[in-house]
PDB file of N, H, CA, C and O in Angstrom:
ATOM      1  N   UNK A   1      91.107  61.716 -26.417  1.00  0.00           N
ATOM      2  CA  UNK A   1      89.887  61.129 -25.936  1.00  0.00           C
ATOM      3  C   UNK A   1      88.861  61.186 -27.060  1.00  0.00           C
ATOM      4  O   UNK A   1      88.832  62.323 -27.532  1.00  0.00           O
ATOM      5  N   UNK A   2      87.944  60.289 -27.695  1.00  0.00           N
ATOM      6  H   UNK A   2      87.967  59.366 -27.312  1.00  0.00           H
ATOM      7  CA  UNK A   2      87.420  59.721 -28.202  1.00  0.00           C
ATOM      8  C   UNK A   2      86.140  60.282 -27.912  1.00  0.00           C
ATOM      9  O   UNK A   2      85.857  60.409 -26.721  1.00  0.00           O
ATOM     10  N   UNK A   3      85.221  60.683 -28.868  1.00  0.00           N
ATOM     11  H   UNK A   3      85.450  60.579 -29.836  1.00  0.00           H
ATOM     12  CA  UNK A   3      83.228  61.287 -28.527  1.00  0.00           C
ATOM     13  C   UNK A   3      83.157  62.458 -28.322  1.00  0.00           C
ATOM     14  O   UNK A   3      82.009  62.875 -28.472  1.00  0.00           O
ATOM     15  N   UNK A   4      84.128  63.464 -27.940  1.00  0.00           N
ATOM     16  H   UNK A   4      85.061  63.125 -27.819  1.00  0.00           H
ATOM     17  CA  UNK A   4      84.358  64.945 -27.553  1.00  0.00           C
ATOM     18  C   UNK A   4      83.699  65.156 -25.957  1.00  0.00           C
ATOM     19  O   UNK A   4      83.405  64.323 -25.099  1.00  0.00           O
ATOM     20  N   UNK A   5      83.611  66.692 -25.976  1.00  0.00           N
ATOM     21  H   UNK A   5      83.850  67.368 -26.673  1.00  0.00           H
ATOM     22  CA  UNK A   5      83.402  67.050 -24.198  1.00  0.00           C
ATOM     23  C   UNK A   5      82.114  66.227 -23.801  1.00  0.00           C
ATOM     24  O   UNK A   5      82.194  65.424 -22.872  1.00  0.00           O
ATOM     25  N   UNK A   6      80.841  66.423 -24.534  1.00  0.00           N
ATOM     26  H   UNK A   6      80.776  67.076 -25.288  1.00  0.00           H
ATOM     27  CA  UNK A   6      79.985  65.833 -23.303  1.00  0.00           C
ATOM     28  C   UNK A   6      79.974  64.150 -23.321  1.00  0.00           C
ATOM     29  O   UNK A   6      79.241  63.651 -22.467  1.00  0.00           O
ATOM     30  N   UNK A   7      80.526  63.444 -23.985  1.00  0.00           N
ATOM     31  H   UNK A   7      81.121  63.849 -24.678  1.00  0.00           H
ATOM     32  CA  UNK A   7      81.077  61.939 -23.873  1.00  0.00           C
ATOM     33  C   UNK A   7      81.477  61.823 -22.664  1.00  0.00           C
ATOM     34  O   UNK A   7      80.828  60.906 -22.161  1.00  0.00           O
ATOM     35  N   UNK A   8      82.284  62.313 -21.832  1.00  0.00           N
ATOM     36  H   UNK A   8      82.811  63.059 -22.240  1.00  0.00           H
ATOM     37  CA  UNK A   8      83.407  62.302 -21.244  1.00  0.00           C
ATOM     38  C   UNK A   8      83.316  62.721 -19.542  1.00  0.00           C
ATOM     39  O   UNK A   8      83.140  63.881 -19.168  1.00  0.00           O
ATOM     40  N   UNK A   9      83.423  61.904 -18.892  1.00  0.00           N
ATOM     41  H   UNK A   9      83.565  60.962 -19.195  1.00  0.00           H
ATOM     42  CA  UNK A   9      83.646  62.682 -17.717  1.00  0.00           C
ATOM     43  C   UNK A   9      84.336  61.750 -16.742  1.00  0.00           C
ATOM     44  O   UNK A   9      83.314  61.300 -16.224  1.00  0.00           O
ATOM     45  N   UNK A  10      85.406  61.081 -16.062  1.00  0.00           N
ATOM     46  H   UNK A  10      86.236  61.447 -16.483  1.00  0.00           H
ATOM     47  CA  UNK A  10      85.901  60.386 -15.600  1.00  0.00           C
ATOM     48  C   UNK A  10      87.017  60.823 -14.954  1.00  0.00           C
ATOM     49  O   UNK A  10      87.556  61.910 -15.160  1.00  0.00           O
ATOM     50  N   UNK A  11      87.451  59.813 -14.004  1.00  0.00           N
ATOM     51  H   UNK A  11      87.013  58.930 -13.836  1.00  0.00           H
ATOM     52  CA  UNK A  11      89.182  59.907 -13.097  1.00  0.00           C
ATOM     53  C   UNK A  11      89.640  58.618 -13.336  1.00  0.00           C
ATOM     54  O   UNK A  11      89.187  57.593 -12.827  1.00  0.00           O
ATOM     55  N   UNK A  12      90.765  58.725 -14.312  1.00  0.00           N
ATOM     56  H   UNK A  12      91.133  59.558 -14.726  1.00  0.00           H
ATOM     57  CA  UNK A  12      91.166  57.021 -14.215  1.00  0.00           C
ATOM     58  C   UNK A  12      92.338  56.884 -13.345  1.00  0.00           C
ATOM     59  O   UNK A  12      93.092  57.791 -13.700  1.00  0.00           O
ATOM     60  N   UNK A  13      92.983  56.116 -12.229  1.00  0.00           N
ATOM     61  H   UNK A  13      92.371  55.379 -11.940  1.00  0.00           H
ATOM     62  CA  UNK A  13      93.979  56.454 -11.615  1.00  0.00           C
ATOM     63  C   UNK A  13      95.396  55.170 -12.404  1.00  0.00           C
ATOM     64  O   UNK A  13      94.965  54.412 -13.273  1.00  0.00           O
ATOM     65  N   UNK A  14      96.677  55.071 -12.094  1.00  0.00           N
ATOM     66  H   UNK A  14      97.027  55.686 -11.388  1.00  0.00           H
ATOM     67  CA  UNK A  14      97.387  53.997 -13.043  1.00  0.00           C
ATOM     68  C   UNK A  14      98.714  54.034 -12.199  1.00  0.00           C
ATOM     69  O   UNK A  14      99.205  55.091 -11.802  1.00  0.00           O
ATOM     70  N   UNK A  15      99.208  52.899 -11.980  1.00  0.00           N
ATOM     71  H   UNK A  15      98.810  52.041 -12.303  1.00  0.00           H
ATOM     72  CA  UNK A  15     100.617  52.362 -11.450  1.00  0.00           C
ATOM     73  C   UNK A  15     101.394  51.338 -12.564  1.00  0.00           C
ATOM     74  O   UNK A  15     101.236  50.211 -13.032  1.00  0.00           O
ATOM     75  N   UNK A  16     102.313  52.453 -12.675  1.00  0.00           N
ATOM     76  H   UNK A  16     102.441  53.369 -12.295  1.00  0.00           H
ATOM     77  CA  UNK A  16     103.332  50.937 -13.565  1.00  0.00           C
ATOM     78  C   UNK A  16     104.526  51.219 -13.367  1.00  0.00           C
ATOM     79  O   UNK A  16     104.912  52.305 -12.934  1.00  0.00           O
ATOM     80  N   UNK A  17     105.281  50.212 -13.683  1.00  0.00           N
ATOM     81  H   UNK A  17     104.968  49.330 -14.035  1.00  0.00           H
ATOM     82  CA  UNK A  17     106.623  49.479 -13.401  1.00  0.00           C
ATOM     83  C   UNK A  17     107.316  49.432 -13.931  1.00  0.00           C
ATOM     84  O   UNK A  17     107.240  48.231 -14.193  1.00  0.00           O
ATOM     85  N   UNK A  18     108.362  49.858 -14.599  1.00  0.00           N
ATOM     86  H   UNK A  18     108.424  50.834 -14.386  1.00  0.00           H
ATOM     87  CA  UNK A  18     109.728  49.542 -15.684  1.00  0.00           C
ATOM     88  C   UNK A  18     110.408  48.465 -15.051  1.00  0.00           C
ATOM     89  O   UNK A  18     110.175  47.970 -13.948  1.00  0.00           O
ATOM     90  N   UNK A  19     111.507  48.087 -16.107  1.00  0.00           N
ATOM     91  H   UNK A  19     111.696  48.489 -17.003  1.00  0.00           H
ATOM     92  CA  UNK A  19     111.599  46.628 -16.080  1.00  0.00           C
ATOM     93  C   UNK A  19     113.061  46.810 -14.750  1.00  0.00           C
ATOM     94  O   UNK A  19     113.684  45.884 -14.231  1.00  0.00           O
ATOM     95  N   UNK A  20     113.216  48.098 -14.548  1.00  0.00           N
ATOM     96  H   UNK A  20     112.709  48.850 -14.970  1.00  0.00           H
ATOM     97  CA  UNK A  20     114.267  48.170 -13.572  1.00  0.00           C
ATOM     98  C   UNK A  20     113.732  48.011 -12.007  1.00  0.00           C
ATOM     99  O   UNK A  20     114.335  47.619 -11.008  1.00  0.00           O
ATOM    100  N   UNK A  21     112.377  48.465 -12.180  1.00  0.00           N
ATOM    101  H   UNK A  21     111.887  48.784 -12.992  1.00  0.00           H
ATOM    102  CA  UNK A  21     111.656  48.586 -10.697  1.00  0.00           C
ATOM    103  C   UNK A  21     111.147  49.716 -10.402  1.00  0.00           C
ATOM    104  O   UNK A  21     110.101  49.671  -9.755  1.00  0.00           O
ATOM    105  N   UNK A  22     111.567  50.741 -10.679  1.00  0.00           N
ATOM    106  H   UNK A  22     112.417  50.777 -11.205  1.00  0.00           H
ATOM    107  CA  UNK A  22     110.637  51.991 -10.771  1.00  0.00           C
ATOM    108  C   UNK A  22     109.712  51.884 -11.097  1.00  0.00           C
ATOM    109  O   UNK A  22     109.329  51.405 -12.165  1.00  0.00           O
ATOM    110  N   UNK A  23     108.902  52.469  -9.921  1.00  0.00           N
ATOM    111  H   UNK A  23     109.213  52.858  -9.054  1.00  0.00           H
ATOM    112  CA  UNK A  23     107.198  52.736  -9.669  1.00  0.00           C
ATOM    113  C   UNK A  23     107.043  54.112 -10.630  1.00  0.00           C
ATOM    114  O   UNK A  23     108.098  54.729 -10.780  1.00  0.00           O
ATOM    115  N   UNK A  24     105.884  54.652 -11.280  1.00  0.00           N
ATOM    116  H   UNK A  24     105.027  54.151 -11.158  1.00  0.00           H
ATOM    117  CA  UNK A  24     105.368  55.896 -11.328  1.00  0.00           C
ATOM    118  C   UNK A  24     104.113  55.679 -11.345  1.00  0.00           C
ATOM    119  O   UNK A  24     103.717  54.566 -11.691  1.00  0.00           O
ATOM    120  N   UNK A  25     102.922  57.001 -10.862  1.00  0.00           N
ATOM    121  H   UNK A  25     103.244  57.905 -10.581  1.00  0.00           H
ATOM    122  CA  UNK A  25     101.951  56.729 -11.430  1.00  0.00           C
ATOM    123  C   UNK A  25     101.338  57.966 -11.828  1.00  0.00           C
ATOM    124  O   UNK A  25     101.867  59.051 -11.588  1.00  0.00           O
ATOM    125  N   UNK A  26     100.253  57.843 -12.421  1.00  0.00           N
ATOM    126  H   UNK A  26      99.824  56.962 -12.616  1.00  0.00           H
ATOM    127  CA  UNK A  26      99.181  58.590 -12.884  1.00  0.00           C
ATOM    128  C   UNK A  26      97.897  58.684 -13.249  1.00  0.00           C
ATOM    129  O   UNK A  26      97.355  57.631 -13.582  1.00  0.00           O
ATOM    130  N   UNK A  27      97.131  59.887 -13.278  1.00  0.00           N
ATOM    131  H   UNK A  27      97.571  60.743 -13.007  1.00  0.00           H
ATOM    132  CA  UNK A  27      95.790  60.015 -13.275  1.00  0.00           C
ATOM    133  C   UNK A  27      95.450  60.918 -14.268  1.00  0.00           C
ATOM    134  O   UNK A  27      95.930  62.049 -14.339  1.00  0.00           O
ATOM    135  N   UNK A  28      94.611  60.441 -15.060  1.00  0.00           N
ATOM    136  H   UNK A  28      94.222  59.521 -15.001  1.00  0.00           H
ATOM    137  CA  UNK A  28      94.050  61.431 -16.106  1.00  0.00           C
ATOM    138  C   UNK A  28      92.304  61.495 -16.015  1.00  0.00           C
ATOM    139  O   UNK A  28      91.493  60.570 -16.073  1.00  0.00           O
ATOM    140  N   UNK A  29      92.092  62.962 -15.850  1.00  0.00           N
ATOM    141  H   UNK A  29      92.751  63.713 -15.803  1.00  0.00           H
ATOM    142  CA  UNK A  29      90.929  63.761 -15.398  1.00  0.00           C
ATOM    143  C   UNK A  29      89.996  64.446 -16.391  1.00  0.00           C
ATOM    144  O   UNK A  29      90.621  65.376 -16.900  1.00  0.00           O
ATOM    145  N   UNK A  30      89.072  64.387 -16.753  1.00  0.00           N
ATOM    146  H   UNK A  30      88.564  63.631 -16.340  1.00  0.00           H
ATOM    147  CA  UNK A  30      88.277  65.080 -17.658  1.00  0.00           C
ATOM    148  C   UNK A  30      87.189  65.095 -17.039  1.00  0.00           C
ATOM    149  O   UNK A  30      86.810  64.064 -16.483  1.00  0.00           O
ATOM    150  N   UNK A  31      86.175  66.662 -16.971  1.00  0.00           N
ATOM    151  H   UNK A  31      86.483  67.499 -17.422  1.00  0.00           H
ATOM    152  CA  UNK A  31      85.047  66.699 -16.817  1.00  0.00           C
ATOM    153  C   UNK A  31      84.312  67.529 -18.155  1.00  0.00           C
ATOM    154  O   UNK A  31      84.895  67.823 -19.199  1.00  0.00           O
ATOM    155  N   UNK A  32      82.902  67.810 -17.828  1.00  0.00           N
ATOM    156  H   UNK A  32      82.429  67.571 -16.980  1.00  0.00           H
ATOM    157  CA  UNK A  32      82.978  68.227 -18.959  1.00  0.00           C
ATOM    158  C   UNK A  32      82.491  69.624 -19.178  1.00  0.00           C
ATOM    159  O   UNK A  32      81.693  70.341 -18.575  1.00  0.00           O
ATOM    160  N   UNK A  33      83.545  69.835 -20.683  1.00  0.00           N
ATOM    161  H   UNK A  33      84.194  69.252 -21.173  1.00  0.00           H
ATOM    162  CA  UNK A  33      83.362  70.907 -20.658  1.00  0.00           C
ATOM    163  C   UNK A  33      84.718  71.854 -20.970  1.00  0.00           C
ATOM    164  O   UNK A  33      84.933  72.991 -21.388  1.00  0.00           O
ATOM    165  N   UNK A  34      85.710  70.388 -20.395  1.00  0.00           N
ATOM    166  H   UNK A  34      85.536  69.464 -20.055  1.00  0.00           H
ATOM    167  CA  UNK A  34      87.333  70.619 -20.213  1.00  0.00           C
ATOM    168  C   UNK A  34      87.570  69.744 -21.330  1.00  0.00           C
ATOM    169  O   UNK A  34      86.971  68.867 -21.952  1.00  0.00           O
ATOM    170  N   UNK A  35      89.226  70.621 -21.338  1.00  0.00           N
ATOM    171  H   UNK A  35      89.713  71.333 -20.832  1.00  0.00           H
ATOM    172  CA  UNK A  35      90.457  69.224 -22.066  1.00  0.00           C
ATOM    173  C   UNK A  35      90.421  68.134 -21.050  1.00  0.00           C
ATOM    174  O   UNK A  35      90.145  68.307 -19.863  1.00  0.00           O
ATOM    175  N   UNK A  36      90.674  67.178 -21.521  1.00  0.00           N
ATOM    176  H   UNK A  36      90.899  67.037 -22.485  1.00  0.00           H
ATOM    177  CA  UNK A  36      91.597  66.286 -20.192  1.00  0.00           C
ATOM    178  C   UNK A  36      93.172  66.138 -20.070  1.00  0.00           C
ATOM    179  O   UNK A  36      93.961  66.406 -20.977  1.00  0.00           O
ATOM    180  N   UNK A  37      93.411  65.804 -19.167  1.00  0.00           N
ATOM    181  H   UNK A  37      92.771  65.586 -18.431  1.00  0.00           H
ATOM    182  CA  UNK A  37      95.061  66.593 -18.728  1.00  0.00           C
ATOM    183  C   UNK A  37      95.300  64.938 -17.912  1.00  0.00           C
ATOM    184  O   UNK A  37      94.416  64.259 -17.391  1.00  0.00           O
ATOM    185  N   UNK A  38      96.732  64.620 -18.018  1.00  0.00           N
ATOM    186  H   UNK A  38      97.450  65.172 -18.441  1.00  0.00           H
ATOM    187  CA  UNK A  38      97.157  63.582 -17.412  1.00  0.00           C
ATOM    188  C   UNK A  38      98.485  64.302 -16.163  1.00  0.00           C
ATOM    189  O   UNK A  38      99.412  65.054 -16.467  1.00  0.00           O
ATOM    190  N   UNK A  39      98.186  63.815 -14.913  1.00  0.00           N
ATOM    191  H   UNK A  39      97.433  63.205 -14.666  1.00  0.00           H
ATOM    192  CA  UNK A  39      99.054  63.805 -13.855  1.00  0.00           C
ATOM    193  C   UNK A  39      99.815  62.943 -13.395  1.00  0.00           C
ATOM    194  O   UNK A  39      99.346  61.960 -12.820  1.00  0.00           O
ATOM    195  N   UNK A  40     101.698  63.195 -13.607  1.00  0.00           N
ATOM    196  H   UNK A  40     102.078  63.993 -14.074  1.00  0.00           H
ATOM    197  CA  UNK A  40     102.266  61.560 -13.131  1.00  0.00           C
ATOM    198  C   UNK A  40     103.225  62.205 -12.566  1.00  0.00           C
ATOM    199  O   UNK A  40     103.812  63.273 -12.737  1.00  0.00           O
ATOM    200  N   UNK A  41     103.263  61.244 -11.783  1.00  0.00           N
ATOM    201  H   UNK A  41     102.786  60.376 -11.644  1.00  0.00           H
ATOM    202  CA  UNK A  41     104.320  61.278 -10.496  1.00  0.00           C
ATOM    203  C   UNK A  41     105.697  60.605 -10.979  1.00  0.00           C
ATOM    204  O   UNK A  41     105.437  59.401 -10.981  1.00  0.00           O
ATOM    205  N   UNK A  42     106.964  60.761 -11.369  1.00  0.00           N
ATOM    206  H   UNK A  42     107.176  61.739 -11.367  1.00  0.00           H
ATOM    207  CA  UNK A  42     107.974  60.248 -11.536  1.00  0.00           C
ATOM    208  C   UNK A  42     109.042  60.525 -10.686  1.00  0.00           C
ATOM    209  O   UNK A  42     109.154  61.631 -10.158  1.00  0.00           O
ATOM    210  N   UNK A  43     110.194  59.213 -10.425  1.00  0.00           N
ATOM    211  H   UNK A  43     110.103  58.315 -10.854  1.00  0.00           H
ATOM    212  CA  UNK A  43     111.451  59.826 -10.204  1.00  0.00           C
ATOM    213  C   UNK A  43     112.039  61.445 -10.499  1.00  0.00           C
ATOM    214  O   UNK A  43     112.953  61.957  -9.852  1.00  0.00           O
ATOM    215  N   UNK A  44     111.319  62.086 -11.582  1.00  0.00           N
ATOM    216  H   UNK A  44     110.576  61.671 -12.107  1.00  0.00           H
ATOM    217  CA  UNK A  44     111.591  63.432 -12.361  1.00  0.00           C
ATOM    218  C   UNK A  44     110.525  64.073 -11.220  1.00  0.00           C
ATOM    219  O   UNK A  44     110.804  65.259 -11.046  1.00  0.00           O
ATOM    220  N   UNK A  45     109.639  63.732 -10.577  1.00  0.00           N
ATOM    221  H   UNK A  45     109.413  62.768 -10.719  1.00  0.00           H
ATOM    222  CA  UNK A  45     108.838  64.952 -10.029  1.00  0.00           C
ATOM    223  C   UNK A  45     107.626  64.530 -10.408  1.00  0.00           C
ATOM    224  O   UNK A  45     107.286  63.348 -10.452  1.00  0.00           O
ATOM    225  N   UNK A  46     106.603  65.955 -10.833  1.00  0.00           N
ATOM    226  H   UNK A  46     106.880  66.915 -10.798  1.00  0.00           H
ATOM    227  CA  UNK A  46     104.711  65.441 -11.090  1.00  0.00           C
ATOM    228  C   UNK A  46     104.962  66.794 -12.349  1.00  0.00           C
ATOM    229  O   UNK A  46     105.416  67.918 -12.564  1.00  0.00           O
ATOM    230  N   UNK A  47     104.296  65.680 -12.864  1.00  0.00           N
ATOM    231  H   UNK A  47     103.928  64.767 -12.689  1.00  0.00           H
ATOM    232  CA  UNK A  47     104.193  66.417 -14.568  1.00  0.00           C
ATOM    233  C   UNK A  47     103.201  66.741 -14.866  1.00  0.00           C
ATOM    234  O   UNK A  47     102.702  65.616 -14.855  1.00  0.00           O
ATOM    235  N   UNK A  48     102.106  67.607 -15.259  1.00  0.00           N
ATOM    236  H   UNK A  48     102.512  68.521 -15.267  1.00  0.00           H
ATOM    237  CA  UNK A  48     100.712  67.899 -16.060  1.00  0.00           C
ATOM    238  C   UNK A  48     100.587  68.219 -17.171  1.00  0.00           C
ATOM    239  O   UNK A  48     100.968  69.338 -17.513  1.00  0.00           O
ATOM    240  N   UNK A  49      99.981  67.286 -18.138  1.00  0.00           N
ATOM    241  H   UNK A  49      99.671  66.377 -17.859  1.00  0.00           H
ATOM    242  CA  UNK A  49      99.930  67.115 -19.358  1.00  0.00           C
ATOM    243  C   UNK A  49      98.961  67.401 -20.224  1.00  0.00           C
ATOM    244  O   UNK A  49      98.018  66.624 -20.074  1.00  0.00           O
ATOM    245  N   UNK A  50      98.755  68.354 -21.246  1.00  0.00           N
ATOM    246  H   UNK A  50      99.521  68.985 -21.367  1.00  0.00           H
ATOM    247  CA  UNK A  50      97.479  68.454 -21.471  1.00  0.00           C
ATOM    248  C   UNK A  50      96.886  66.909 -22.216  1.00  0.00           C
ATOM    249  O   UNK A  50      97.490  65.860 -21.990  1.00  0.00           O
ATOM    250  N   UNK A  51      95.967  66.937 -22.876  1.00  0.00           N
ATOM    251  H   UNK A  51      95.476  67.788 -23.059  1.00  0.00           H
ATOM    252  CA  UNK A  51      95.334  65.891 -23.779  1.00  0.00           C
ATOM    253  C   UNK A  51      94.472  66.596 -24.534  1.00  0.00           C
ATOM    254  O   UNK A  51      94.065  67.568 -23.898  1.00  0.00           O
ATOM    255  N   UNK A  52      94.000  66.521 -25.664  1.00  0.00           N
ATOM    256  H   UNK A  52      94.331  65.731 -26.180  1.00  0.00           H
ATOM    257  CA  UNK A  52      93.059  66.492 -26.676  1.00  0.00           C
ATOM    258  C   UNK A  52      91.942  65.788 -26.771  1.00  0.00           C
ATOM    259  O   UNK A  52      91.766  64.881 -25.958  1.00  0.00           O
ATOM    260  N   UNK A  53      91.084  66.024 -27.652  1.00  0.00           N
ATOM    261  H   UNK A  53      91.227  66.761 -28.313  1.00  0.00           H
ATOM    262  CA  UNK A  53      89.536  65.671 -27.680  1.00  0.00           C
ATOM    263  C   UNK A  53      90.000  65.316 -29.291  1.00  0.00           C
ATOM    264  O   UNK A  53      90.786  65.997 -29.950  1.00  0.00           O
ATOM    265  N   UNK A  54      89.412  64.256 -29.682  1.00  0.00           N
ATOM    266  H   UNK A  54      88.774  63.702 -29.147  1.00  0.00           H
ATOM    267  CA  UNK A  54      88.941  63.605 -31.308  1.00  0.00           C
ATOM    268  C   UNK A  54      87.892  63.495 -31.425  1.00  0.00           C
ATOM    269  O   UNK A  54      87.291  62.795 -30.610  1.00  0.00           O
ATOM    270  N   UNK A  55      87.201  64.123 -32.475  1.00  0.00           N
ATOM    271  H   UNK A  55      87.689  64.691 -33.137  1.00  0.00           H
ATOM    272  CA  UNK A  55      85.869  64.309 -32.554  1.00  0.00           C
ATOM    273  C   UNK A  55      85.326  63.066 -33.185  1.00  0.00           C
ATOM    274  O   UNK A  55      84.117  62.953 -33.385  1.00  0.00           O
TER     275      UNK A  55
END
């Protein structure tokens, strides 16, 4: 993420599709003050991911 912590504060939510038909989705969360971390739902289960800040 782009501007560092106090830039930042959002919920973006996301659905996509592979070319087989599988759905997954995910949401990546930052407030501030935090990393932001991405959450996805796959055939595999729900994954939490960290993310980084670029100053």
């Amino acid at each position: 993420m782009n501007g560092g912590f106090k830039n930042v504060n959002f919920n973006v939510k996301m659905v996509a599709f592979n070319k087989d038909g599988d759905a997954g989705c995910a949401s990546i969360m930052q407030e501030d003050g935090s990393v932001p971390y991405a959450s996805m739902i796959t055939a595999d289960g729900i994954k939490l991911v960290p993310g980084k800040l670029m100053k």
